[in-house]
C-alpha positions as CSV (number, residue, x, y, z in Angstrom):
1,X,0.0,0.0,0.0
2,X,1.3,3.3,-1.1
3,X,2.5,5.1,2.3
4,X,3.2,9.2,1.3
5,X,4.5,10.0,4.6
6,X,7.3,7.2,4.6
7,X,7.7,8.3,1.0
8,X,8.4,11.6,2.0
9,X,10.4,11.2,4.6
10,X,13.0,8.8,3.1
11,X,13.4,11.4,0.3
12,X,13.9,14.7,2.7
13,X,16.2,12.4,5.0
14,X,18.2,11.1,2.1
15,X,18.4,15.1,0.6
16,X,19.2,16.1,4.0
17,X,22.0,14.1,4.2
18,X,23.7,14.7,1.1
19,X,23.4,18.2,1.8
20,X,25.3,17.4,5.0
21,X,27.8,15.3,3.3
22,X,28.4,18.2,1.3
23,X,28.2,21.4,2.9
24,X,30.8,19.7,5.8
25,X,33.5,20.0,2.8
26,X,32.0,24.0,1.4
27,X,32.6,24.9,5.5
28,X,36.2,22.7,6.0
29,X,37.6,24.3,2.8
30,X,40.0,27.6,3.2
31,X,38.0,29.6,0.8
32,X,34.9,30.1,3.6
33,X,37.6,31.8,5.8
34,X,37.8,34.2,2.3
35,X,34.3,34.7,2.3
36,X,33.8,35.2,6.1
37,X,36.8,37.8,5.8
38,X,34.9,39.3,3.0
39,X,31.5,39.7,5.1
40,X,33.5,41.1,8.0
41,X,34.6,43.6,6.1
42,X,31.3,44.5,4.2
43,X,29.5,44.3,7.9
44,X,32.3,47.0,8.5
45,X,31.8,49.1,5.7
46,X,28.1,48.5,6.0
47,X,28.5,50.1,9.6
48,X,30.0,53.2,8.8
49,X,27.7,54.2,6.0
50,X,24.7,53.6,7.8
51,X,26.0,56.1,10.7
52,X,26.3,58.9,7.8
53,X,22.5,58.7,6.5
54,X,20.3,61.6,6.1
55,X,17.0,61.6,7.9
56,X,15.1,61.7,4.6
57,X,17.6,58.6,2.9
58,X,14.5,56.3,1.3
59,X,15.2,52.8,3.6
60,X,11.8,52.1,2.8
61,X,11.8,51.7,-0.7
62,X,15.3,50.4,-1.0
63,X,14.2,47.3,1.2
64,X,11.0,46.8,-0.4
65,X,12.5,46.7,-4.1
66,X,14.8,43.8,-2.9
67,X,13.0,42.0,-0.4
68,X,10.4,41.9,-3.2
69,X,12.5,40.0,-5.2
70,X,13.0,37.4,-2.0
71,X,9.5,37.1,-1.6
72,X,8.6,36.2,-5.4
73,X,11.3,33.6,-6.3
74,X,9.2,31.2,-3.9
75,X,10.3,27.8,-5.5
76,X,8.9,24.7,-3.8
77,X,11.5,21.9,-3.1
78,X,9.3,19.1,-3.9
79,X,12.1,16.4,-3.7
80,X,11.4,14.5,-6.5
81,X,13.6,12.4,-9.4
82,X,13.8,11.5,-12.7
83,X,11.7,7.6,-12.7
84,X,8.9,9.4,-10.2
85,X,7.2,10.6,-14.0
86,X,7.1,7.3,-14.5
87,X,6.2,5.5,-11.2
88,X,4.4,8.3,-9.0
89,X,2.1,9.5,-12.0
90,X,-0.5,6.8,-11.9
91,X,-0.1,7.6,-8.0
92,X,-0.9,11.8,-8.6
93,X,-4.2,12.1,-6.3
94,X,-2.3,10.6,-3.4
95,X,0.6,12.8,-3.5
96,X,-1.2,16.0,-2.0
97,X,0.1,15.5,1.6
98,X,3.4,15.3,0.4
99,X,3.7,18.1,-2.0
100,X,1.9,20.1,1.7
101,X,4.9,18.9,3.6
102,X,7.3,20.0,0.8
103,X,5.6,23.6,1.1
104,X,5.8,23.8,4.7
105,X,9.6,22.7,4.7
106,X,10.5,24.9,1.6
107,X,8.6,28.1,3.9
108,X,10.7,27.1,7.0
109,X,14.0,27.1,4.4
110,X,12.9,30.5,2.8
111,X,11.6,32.3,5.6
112,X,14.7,31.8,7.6
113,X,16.1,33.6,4.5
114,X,14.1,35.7,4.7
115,X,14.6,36.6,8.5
116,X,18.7,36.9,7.5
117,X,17.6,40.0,4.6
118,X,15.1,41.6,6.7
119,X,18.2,41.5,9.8
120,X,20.6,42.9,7.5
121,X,18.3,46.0,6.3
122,X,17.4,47.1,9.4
123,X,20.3,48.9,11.0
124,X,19.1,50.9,7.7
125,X,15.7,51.0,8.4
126,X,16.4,52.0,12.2
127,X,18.5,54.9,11.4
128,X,16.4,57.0,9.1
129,X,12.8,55.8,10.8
130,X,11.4,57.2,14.3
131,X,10.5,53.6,15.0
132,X,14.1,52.0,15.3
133,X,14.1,48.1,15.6
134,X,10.8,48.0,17.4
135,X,8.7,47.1,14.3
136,X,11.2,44.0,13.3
137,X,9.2,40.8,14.5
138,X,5.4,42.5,12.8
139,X,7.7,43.5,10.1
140,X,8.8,39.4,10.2
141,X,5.7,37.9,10.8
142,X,3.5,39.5,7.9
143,X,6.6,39.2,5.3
144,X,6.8,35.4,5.9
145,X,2.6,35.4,5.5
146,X,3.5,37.0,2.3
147,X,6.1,34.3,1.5
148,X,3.6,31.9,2.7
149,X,1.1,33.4,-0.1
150,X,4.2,33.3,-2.9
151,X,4.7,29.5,-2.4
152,X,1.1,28.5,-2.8
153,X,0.5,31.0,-6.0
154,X,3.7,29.6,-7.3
155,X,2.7,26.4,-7.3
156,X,-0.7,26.9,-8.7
157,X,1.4,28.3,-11.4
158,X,3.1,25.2,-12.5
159,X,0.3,23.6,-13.4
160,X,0.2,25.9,-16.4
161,X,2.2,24.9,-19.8
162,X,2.4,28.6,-21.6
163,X,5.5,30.2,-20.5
164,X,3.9,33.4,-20.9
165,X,2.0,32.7,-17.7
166,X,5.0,32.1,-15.6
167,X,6.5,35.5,-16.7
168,X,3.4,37.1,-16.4
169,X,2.7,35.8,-12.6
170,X,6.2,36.7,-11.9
171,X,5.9,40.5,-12.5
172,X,2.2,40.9,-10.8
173,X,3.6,38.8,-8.0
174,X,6.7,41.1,-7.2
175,X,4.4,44.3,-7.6
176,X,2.1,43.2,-5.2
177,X,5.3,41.8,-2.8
178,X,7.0,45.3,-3.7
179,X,3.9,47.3,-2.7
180,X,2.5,45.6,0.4
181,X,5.7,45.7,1.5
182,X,6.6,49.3,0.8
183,X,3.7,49.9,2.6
184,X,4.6,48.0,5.3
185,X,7.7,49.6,5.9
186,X,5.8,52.7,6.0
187,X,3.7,51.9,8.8
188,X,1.2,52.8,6.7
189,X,-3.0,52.6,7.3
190,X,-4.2,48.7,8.1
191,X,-6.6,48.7,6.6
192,X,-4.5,49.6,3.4
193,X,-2.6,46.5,3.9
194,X,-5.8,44.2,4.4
195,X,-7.0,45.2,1.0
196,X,-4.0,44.4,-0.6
197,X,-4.5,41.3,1.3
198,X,-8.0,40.7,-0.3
199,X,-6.6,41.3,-3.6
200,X,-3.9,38.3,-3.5
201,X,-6.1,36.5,-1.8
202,X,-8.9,36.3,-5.0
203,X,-5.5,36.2,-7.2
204,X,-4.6,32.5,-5.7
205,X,-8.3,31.6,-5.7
206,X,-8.1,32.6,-9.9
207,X,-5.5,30.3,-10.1
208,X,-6.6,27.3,-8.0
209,X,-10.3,27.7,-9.7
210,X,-8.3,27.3,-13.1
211,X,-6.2,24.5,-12.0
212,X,-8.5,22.7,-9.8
213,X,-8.8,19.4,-12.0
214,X,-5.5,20.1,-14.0
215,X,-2.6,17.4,-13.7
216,X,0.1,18.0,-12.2
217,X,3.6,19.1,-14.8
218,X,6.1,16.1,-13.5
219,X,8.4,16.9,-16.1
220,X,8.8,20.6,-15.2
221,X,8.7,19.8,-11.3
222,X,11.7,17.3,-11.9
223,X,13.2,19.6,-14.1
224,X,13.5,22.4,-11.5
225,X,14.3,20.2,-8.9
226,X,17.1,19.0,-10.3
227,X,18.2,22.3,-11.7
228,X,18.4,23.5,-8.1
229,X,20.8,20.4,-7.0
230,X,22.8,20.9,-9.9
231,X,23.3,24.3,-8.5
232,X,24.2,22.9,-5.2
233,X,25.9,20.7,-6.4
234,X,28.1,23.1,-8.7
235,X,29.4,25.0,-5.9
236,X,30.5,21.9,-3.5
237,X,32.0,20.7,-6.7
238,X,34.5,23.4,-6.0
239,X,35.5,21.7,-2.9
240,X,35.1,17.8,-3.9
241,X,33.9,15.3,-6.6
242,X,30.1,15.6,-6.5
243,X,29.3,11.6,-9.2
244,X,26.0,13.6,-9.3
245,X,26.9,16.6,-11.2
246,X,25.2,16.9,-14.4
247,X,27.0,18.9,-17.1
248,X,25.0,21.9,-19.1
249,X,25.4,23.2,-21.9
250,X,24.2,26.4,-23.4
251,X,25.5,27.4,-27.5
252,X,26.4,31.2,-26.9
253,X,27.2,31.3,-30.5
254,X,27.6,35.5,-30.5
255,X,30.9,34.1,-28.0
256,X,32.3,32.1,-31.4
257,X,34.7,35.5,-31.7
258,X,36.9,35.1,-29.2
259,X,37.7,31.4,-30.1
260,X,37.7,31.5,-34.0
261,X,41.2,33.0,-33.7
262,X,42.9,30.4,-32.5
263,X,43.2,28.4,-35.7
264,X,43.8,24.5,-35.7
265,X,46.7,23.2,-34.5
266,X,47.9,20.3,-32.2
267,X,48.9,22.9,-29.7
268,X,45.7,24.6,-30.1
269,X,43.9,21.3,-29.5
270,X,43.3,21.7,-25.7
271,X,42.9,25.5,-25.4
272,X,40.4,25.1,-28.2
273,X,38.5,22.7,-25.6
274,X,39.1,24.9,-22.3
275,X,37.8,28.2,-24.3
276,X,34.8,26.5,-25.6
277,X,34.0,24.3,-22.2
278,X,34.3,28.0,-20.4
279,X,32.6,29.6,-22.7
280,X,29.4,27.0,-22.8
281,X,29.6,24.5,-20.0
282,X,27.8,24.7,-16.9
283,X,28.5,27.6,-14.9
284,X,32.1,29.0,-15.7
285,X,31.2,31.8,-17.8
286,X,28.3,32.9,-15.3
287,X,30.7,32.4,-12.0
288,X,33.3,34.5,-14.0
289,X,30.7,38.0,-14.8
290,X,28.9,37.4,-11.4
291,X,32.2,37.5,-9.1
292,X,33.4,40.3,-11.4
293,X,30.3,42.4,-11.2
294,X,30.1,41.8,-7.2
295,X,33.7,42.7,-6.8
296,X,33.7,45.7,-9.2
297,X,30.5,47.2,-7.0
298,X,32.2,46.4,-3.7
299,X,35.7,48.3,-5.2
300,X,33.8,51.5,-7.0
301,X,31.5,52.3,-3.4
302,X,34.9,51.6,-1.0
303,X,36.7,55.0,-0.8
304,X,39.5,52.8,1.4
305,X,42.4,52.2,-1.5
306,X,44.2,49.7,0.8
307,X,41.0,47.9,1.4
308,X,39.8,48.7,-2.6
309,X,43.4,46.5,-3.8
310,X,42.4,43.7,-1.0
311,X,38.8,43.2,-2.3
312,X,39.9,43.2,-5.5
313,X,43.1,40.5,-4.6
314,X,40.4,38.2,-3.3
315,X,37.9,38.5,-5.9
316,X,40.8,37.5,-8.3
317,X,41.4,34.5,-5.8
318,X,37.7,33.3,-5.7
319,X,37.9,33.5,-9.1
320,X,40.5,31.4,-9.9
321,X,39.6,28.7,-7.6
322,X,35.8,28.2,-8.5
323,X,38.0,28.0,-12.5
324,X,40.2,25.0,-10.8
325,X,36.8,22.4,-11.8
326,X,37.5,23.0,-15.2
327,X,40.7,21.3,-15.1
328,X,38.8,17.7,-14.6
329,X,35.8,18.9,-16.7
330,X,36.3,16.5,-19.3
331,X,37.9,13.3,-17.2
332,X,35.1,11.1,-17.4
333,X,35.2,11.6,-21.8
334,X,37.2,8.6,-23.0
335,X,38.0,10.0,-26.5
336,X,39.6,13.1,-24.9
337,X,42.2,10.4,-24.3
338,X,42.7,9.6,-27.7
339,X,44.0,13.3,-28.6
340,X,47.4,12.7,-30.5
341,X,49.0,15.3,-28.7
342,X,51.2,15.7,-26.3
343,X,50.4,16.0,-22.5
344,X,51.8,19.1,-22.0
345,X,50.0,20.5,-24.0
346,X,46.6,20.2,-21.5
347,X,48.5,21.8,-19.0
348,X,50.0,24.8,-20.9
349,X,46.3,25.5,-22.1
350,X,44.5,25.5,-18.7
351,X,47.6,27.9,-17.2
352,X,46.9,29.9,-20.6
353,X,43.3,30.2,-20.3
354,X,43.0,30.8,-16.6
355,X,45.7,34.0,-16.8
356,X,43.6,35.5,-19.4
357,X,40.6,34.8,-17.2
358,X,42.0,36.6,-14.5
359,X,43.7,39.1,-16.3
360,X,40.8,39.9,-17.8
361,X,39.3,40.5,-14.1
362,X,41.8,42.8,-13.1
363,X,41.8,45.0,-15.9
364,X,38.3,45.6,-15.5
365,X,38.7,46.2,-11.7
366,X,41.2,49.0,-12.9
367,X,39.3,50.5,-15.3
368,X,36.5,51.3,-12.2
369,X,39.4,53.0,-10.0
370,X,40.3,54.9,-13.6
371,X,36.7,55.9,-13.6
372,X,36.8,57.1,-10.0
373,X,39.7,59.2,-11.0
374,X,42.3,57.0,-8.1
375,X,44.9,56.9,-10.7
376,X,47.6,55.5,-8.3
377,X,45.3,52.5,-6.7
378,X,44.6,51.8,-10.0
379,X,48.4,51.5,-10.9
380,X,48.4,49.6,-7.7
381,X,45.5,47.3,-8.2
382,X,47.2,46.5,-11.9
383,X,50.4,45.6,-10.6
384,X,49.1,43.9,-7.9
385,X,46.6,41.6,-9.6
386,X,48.8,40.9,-12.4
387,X,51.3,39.6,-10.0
388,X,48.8,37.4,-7.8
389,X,46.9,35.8,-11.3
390,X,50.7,34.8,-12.2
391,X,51.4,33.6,-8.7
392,X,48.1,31.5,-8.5
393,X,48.6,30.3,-11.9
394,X,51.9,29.1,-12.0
395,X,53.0,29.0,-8.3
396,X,49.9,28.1,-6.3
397,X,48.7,25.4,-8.8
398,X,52.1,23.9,-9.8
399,X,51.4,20.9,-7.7
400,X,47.7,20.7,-8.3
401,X,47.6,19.5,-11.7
402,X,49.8,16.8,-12.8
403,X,50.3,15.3,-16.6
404,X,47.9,12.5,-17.0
C-alpha cells in the first residue's frame, strides 16, 4: 500500500544528508575563511555608512524593491527524481500530503532567508525611521505570511504549460510583494494592507479555480528540482567530486569571436577545448561576470584604496579557484584520451586560459578606480593583480595538476 508520509520522509532524510555530506567539505575548505573575511569587512563598511544617513535617505523603498525580489522567487523543493514521472504518476491524487509537507519545509527554508535580509536591512531602516528596531518581528511575521502566499500562488502556477503565464505571474507577484511591502515599511493605514490582502487573496483563488482538475507538470517539477541540486551541487564541486553533477550546456554562438582565432593546430587542440568548455559548459562563464560584477561594485563604493586593492586580490582568488573544476571537466570523456598530442599541452592550455581569465578581471577592476579618478590604486591594483593571477597560476597550482 502506497505510504506518502514514509515516501516523504526517506526522500527529505536522504536530501538532507547529502546536503550534510556536502556542505561539511564547502565549510572545512579555506575559501569560507575568504568569504567570512569578505562579510567582515562589508559588515564594517556597511556600519559606517549607515551612521552617515540623512534623515530623509529612502530605507523604505530600497528594502521593499529587494525584499520583493526574496519574496517572489518562492520555488517549492518538492524532492522529487527522474523515474517518479514514470512511477508516482499513476499515484498523482495521493501525493497531495506530500507536496503540503514539501511547502511547509520549503517556507521554514525561505523564511529563515528571509529573516537573514530583513536583519541585514534594518540597521538601515532604524536609522532614518522614528521607530528604530521595534517594528522588526510584525515586520517578520506578515513578510513570511506573504512568502507563505508566494509559495502557494507559485505552485498553482506550475500547473500551467504557456511560458507566458509564468512571466506574467512573476511580474504581478513582485508588484504586489514590492507594494504591500513598501507599505509595510511605511507603517502605513491597516486597513490599506488588508486590502491588498484581499486582492492576493482572489488572485490564488483565480488560479486554483483554473487549475483545480489540471494534472500536475512532473516533467517541469523534476526539471526544476534537479536544476536547483545541480546548482548545489556546482558550488561543492568546487571543494570535492560531487558523481551527481550533471554537465549543461548552453550554445552562446555571439561568444564564437573570441575562439575563431585560434586556428587549428595540435597545440591549439586543448585550449580550443578549455575556451569553448568556459565559454558554454555549466556555470564557468556565469561564476566569471557574477564574481566580477560583485567585486567591481564592492571596489567602486569603497573610498578605502588599501581595502579597494584587498577586495579586488580576493575576488581574483575566488575566481581562480571556483576555474580549478574545469581542469577535470572532461575526465570522465574517453576519447579526450585519444588526442594525438602531447600531454603538456593540457597543462599549458589550462595555465593559458585561466591567466587571461584573471587578467581579464583585473583589468576591469582597474578600469572602475580609472573611472573614480584613483589613478595611483589603480596603478596599484594593476600591478598587484597581475602579480597574484601569475602567482596563483603558476606558483599556487604547480602541484595541483599533474600530466595525466
Amino acid at each position: 500500500m502506497f505510504d506518502d508520509h514514509k515516501l516523504w520522509r526517506d526522500r527529505f532524510s536522504q536530501r538532507t544528508k547529502d546536503l550534510g555530506k556536502y556542505l561539511r567539505y564547502i565549510f572545512n575548505g579555506h575559501l569560507m575563511i575568504v568569504l567570512v573575511f569578505l562579510i567582515g569587512a562589508a559588515a564594517y563598511y556597511y556600519q559606517n555608512w549607515v551612521k552617515g544617513l540623512p534623515e530623509h535617505f529612502p530605507a523604505e523603498i530600497i528594502m521593499a524593491v529587494f525584499i520583493g525580489l526574496f519574496l517572489t522567487y518562492s520555488p517549492v523543493y518538492n524532492f522529487l527524481l527522474e523515474a517518479d514521472q514514470v512511477f508516482l504518476l499513476p499515484l498523482e491524487n495521493k501525493m497531495k500530503r506530500y507536496f503540503y509537507r514539501s511547502g511547509i519545509v520549503s517556507l521554514i527554508y525561505q523564511g529563515y532567508i528571509l529573516l537573514l535580509v530583513l536583519a541585514v536591512f534594518m540597521p538601515m531602516y532604524a536609522r532614518v525611521s522614528t521607530s528604530g528596531f521595534r517594528p522588526f518581528f510584525t515586520f517578520l511575521i506578515m513578510l513570511l505570511a506573504l512568502k507563505a502566499w508566494n509559495l502557494a500562488s507559485s505552485w498553482r502556477i506550475q500547473y500551467f504549460i504557456h511560458p507566458a503565464v509564468y512571466r506574467w505571474d512573476g511580474i504581478v507577484r513582485y508588484f504586489i510583494n514590492t507594494t504591500f511591502a513598501f507599505l509595510l515599511f511605511k507603517q502605513a493605514n491597516p486597513l490599506i494592507l488588508l486590502l491588498i490582502a484581499v486582492v492576493m487573496a482572489l488572485y490564488y483563488r483565480f488560479f486554483y479555480k483554473s487549475t483545480k482538475n489540471s494534472s500536475l507538470k512532473w516533467d517541469l517539477l523534476i526539471s526544476q528540482e534537479e536544476k536547483r541540486m545541480n546548482s548545489f551541487y556546482r558550488l561543492a564541486n568546487l571543494f570535492t567530486d560531487v558523481p551527481m553533477l550533471k554537465d549543461t550546456v548552453k550554445r552562446r554562438k555571439w561568444l564564437d569571436l573570441l575562439v575563431k582565432p585560434m586556428g587549428f593546430s595540435q597545440e591549439k587542440t586543448f585550449q580550443y577545448l578549455f575556451v569553448r568548455t568556459f565559454l558554454r559548459s555549466g556555470d564557468y562563464l556565469g561564476l566569471f561576470i557574477r564574481l566580477t560584477i560583485i567585486g567591481g561594485l564592492a571596489i567602486y563604493f569603497l573610498s578605502f584604496g588599501p581595502g579597494q586593492i584587498l577586495i579586488a586580490v580576493l575576488f581574483l582568488y575566488l575566481t581562480g579557484f571556483q576555474l580549478l573544476p574545469l581542469w577535470n571537466h572532461h575526465q570522465s570523456k574517453i576519447w579526450v584520451e585519444l588526442y594525438p598530442v602531447q600531454a603538456s599541452y593540457k597543462k599549458t592550455a589550462f595555465y593559458s586560459l585561466l591567466m587571461v581569465v584573471l587578467i581579464v578581471q583585473t583589468v576591469l577592476f582597474t578600469v572602475i578606480l580609472l573611472f573614480k579618478g584613483q589613478w595611483s590604486s589603480a596603478l596599484i591594483e594593476l600591478l598587484a593583480g597581475s602579480a597574484f593571477s601569475y602567482i596563483f597560476v603558476f606558483i599556487y597550482n604547480k602541484n595541483r595538476f599533474k600530466s595525466e
